[in-house]
C-alpha positions in Angstrom: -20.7 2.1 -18.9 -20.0 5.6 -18.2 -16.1 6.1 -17.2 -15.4 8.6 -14.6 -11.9 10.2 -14.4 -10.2 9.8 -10.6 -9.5 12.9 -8.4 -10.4 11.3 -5.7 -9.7 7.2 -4.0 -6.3 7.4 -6.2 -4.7 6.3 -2.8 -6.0 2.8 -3.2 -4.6 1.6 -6.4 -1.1 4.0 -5.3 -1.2 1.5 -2.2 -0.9 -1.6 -4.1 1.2 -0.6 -6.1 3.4 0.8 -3.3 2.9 -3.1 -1.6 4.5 -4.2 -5.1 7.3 -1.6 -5.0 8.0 -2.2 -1.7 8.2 -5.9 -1.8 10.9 -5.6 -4.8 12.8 -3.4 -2.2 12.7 -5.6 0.0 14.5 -8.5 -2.0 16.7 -6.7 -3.8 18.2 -5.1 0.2 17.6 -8.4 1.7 19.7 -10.2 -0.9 22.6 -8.8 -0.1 22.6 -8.8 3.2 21.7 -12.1 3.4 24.3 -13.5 0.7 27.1 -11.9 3.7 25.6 -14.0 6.6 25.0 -17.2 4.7 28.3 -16.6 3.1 30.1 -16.6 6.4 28.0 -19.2 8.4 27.6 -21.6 5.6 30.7 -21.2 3.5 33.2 -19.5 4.9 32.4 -20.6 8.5 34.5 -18.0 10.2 33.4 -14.5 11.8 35.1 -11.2 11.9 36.5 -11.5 15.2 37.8 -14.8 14.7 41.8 -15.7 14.4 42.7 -15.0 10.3 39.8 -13.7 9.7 39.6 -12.1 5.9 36.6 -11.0 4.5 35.5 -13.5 1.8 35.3 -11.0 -1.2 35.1 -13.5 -3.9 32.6 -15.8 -2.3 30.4 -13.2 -1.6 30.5 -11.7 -4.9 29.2 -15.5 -6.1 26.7 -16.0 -4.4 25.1 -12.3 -4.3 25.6 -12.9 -8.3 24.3 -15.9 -8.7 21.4 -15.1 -5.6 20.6 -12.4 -7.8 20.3 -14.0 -11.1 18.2 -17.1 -9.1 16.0 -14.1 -8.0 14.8 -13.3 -10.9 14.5 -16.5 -12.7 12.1 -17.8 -9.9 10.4 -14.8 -9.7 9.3 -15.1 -13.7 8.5 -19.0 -12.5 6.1 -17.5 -9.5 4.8 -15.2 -12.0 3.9 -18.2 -14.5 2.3 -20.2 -11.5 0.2 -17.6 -10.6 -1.1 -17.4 -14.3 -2.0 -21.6 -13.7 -2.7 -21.8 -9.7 -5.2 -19.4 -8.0 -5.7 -18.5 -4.7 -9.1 -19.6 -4.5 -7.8 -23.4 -4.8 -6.5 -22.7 -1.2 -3.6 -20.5 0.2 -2.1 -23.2 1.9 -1.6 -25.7 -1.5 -0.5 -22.4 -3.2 2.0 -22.1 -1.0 3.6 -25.7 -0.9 3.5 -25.3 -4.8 5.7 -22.0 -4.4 8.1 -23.3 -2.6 8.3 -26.7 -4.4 9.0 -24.5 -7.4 11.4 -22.5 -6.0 13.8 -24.9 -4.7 13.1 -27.1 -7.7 14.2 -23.7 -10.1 16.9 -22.8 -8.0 18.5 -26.3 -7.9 18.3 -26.6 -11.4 19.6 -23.3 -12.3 22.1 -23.7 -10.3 23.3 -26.7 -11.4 23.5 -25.6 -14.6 25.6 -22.2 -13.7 28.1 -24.6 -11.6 28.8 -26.5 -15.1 29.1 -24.2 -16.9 31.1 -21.8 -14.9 33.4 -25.2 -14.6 33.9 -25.3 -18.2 34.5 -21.5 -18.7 37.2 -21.3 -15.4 38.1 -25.2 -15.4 38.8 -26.6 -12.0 38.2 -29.5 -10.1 34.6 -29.8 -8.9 33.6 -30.1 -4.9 30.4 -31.6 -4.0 30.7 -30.0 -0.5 31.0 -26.6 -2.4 28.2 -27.2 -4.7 26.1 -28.5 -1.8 27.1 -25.4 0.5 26.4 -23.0 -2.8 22.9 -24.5 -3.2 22.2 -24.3 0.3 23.2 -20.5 0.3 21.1 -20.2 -2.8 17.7 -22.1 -2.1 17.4 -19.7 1.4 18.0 -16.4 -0.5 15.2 -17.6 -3.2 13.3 -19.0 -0.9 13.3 -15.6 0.9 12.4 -13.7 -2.3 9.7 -15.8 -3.0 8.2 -15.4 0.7 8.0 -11.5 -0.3 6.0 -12.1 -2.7 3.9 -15.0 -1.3 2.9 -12.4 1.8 2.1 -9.7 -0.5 -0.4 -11.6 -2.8 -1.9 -13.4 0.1 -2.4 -10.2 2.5 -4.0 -8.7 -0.9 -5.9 -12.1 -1.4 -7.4 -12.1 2.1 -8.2 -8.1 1.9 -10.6 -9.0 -1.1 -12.4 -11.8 0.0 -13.2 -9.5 3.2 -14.3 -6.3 1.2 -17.5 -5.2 1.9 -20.5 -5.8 -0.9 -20.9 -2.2 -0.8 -17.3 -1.5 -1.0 -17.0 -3.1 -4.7 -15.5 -0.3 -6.9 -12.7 -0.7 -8.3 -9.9 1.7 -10.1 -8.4 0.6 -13.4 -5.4 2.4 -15.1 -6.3 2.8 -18.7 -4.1 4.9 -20.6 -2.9 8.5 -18.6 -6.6 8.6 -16.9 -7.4 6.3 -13.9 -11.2 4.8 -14.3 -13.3 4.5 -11.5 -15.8 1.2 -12.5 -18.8 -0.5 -10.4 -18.2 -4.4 -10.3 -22.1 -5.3 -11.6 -21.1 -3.3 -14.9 -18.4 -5.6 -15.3 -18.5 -8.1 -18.2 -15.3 -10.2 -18.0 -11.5 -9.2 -18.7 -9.4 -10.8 -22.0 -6.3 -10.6 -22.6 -5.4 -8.9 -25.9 -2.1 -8.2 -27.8 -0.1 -8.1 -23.9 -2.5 -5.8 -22.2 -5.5 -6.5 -20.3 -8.7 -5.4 -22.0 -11.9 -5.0 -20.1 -15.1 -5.7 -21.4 -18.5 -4.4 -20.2 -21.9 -6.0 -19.6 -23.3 -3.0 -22.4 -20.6 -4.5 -24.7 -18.0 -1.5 -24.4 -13.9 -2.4 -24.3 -11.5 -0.3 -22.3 -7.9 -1.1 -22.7 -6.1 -0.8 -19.5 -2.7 -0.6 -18.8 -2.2 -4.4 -17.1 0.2 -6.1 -18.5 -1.4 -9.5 -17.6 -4.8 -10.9 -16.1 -2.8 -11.5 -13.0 -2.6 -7.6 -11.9 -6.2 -7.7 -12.8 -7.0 -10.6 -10.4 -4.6 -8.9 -7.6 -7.3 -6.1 -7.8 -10.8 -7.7 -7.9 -13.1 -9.4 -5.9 -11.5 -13.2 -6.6 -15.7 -14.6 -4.9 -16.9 -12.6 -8.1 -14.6 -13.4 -11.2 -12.9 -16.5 -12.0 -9.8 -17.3 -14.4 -11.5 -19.9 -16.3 -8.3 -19.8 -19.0 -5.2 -17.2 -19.6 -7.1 -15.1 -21.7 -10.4 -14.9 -19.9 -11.3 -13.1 -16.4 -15.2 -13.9 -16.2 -18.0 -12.3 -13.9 -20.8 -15.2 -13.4 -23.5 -13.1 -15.7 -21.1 -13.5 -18.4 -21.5 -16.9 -18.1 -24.9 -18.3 -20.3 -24.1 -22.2 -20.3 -21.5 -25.1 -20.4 -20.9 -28.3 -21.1 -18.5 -31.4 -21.0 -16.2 -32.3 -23.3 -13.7 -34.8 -23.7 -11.1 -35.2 -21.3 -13.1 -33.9 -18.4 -12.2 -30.2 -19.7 -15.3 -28.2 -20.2 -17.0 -26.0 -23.0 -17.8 -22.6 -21.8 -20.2 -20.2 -23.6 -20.2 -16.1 -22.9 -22.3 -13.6 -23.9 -21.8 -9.8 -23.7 -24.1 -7.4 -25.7 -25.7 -10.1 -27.9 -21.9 -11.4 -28.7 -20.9 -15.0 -28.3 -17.6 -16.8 -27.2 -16.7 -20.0 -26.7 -14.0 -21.2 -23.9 -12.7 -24.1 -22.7 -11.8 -24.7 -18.9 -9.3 -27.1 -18.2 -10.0 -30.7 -16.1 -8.1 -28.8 -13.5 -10.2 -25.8 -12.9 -13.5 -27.8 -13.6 -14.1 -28.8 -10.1 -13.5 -25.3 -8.7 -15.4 -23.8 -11.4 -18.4 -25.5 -11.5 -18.4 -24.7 -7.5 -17.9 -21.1 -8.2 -20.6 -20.6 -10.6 -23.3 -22.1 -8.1 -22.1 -19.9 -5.2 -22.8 -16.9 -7.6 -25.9 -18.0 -8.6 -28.5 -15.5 -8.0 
């Protein structure tokens, strides 16, 4: 595969990764603002113009803490989800398991600060505080994870309507940006924490994604499916398979006269198997 250097279309992949920036923006100035209304609607339950009004400093500077903290703990969850649950398995069941996770993280994470925030500063525990807390803290992760929900689905629903003639995509791959035709694309492993890709002439091109999901975020989801954590696969990658035991499912690649064998889980072997026959050409 020849590799062209970009001077030209760099405003594509700069636009995603804008999206990504601006989404991280977003929760990090939303938090705080929303830790100050929650904090006085649900906790505090007084306003500024009401009678002995003061502002509640130490309340607030809980839950933005701990708001912040639950941020970023089910925001590496998401992340791991994403890894196991695609969008192809429908946006709608991707999103119910989002949210699941999210209150299911924050609740438990925030269980576990309360303890042990009890044991460091011992007091006497209030279920109407911990219950308020959580409230507080479930709607400013849930609002976090909503970020990035609309984020990968608006990207999500921008590939599936991309134009056939339209597939080119731009990989970063050291300091150059490569400009690469989908058809001379092989499949995508992931090697040693970076995303390698692999062409149909058998040539590797380390790129500099971190994980398969920023790969996925980019490409045609129709054309390439995560059939395991390592492996991103185009459908001519793809020479046969066969059941095994357990309902998982033995999959055989072939790139340049080189074989590999993966297994796909009982999960993905449904959505798999329907994948490969709608790329059949």
């Amino acid at each position: 595969m020849e590799s062209i250097l970009l001077k030209s279309d760099l405003s594509l992949i700069l636009n995603k990764s804008k999206k990504s920036t601006l989404a991280n923006w977003m929760r990090f100035c939303i938090i705080p603002l929303l830790a100050l209304i929650l904090t006085h609607f649900v906790s505090y339950g007084k306003l500024p113009y009401d009678n002995s009004y003061e502002f509640p400093t130490l309340t607030f500077l809980i839950v933005l803490t701990y708001g912040s903290v639950i941020c970023e703990v089910t925001r590496f969850f998401y992340y791991q989800s994403l890894e196991k649950n695609s969008l192809n398995d429908g946006i709608l069941s991707f999103i119910k398991k989002s949210y699941f996770l999210t209150i299911g993280t924050t609740t438990i994470t925030y269980t576990l600060l309360f303890f042990l925030d009890n044991i460091i500063f011992p007091s006497t525990p209030s279920v109407q505080g911990y219950l308020s807390y959580l409230m507080i803290l479930i709607g400013i992760s849930s609002l976090g994870t909503g970020a990035y929900l609309f984020r990968d689905i608006n990207n999500f629903i921008k590939s599936k309507n991309k134009p056939v003639l339209d597939r080119i995509y731009l990989l970063k791959a050291g300091i150059s940006e490569l400009k690469v035709m989908e058809k001379d694309i092989s499949f995508f492993e992931w090697r040693n924490g970076l995303a390698v890709m692999v062409t149909k002439n058998g040539d590797s091109v380390t790129t500099n994604y971190l994980s398969l999901n920023e790969v996925e975020r980019l490409l045609n989801t129709n054309k390439f499916f995560r059939i395991s954590r390592r492996f991103l696969v185009s459908p001519e990658a793809v020479t046969s398979f066969k059941k095994e035991e357990k309902g998982k499912l033995k999959v055989n690649l072939t790139c340049n006269g080189k074989d590999i064998t993966v297994f796909v889980s009982r999960h993905k072997n449904k959505n798999f198997r329907e994948w490969l026959k709608a790329n059949a050409s």
